[in-house]
Residue, then its C-alpha position, 0 to 999 in steps of 0.5 A: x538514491x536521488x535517482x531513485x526519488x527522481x524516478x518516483x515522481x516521474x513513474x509513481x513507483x520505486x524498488x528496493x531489491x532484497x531490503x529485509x534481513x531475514x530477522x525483520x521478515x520473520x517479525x512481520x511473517x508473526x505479525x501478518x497472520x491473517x483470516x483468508x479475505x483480500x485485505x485485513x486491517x492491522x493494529x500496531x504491535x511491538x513487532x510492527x513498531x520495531x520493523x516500521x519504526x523511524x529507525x528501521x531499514x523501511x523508517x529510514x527509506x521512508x524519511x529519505x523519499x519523503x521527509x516527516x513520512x509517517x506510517x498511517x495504515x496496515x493492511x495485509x493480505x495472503x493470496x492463497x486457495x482459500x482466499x483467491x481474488x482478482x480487482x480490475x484497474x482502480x485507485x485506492x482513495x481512502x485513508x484511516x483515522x480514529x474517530x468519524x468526524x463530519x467535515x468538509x471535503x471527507x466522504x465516503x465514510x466506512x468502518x472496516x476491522x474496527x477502523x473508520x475509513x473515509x474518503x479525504x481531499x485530493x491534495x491529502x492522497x496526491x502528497x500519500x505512498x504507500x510500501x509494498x512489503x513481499x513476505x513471498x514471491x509475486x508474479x504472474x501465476x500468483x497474480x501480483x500487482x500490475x501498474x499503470x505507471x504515470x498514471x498517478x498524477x492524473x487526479x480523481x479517475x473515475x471507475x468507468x474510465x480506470x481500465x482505458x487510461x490504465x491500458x494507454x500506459x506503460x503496464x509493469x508486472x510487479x514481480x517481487x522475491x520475498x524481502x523486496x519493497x515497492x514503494x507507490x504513490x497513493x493515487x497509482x492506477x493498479x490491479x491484480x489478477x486471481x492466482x492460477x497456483x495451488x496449495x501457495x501463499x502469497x503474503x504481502x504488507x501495505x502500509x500507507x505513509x503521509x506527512x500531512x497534518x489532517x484537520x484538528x478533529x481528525x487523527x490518523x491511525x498511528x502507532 
C-alpha cells in the first residue's frame, strides 16, 4: 500500500482492482439509479452510509490514503443510449455545501439537484481526491475516463489551455471491471469521450473526500 500512496502523489491517480464484494455493489446499483443526465447529485441513504462508512472496504482505503478524509459529495452518472455525453480536457473545481454563504475566496456559486456548489480556494481542491466506483465495465467504446496524469499539481488550469497541457502528459485510458476503484486527486486534468455502444450501461459513482475544515459559516454536505 505505501507504494501505492507514493504513486498517488506522484501521478495523481491510484487503483484497486476488484475491491467490491458483490453485497456492497448490489447496495450501490439501488442507490445509483439515476435520470438519464451526465452527472446527478446524491443524497446520503442508509445504503451509501453502509458502503462508504468509516468501516468499510472504500472508508478504511480513504483513512489510509489520507488520514480524517471524509465523504463530501455524490454524484453518479450512467453513461447509456439515452444519455450519451462527451466532456473535452478540464478540471473539476467545485465542491458542495449546505447553505450559500458569501465569503472571500468562494465564487462561482451554483444550486445543482438542490445542493449549493461553488467555487473554494485553491489550497481547499489541492488537499481533495475524489473515488471513481465502476457499477459496469469502462473502456474505449463506452467512453471511459481519460487522464492527464501529473497534471494535478500544476494549480488553476485555464479552460483554453486544458487540452494543450492535457496532450504534453502521459494520457491513461481508465479501463475498469465492474468493482474496480480509482482513486484521483481533485485537480487531475481529465475527459471522456461519447460511447459508440448501443442498448449498454456504463455506471459509475463519484464521491469526493476531504479533510479539510471550511470556514465556520460553511458545512460540507455529509452524511
Amino acid at each position: 500500500m505505501t507504494d501505492g500512496v507514493e504513486a498517488f502523489e506522484e501521478t495523481g491517480r491510484f487503483w484497486v482492482r476488484d475491491a467490491l464484494s458483490e453485497a456492497e455493489l448490489a447496495l450501490l446499483d439501488e442507490a445509483c439509479r439515476v435520470e438519464a443526465r451526465p452527472g446527478v447529485r446524491l443524497k446520503w441513504s442508509d445504503a451509501l452510509r453502509v458502503v462508504l462508512g468509516p468501516d468499510s472496504s472504500i472508508g478504511r482505503l480513504c483513512e489510509t490514503l489520507q488520514a480524517g478524509a471524509k465523504p463530501v459529495r455524490l454524484v453518479a452518472f450512467d453513461k447509456s443510449a439515452d444519455a450519451n455525453w462527451g466532456v473535452p480536457w478540464h478540471q473539476d473545481r467545485v465542491i458542495a455545501v449546505r447553505e450559500r454563504q458569501d465569503l472571500e475566496g468562494y465564487g462561482a456559486w451554483v444550486k445543482k439537484d438542490g445542493f449549493w456548489h461553488c467555487e473554494p480556494p485553491i489550497n481547499i481542491l489541492q488537499s481533495m481526491f475524489f473515488v471513481r466506483v465502476h457499477l459496469d465495465a469502462a473502456d474505449n467504446s463506452n467512453g471511459c475516463l481519460e487522464l492527464a496524469q501529473g497534471m494535478h499539481t500544476l494549480g488553476r488550469i485555464a479552460s483554453d489551455r486544458a487540452g494543450e497541457i492535457a496532450t504534453s502528459a502521459p494520457v491513461e485510458m481508465c479501463h475498469a471491471r465492474r468493482g474496480d476503484l480509482l482513486f484521483v486527486k481533485a485537480l487531475m486534468l481529465h475527459r471522456s469521450s461519447s460511447s459508440t455502444t448501443s442498448g449498454e450501461h456504463r455506471r459509475a459513482l463519484r464521491i469526493d473526500y476531504s479533510s479539510e475544515q471550511l470556514p465556520s459559516r460553511l458545512e460540507w454536505v455529509s452524511h
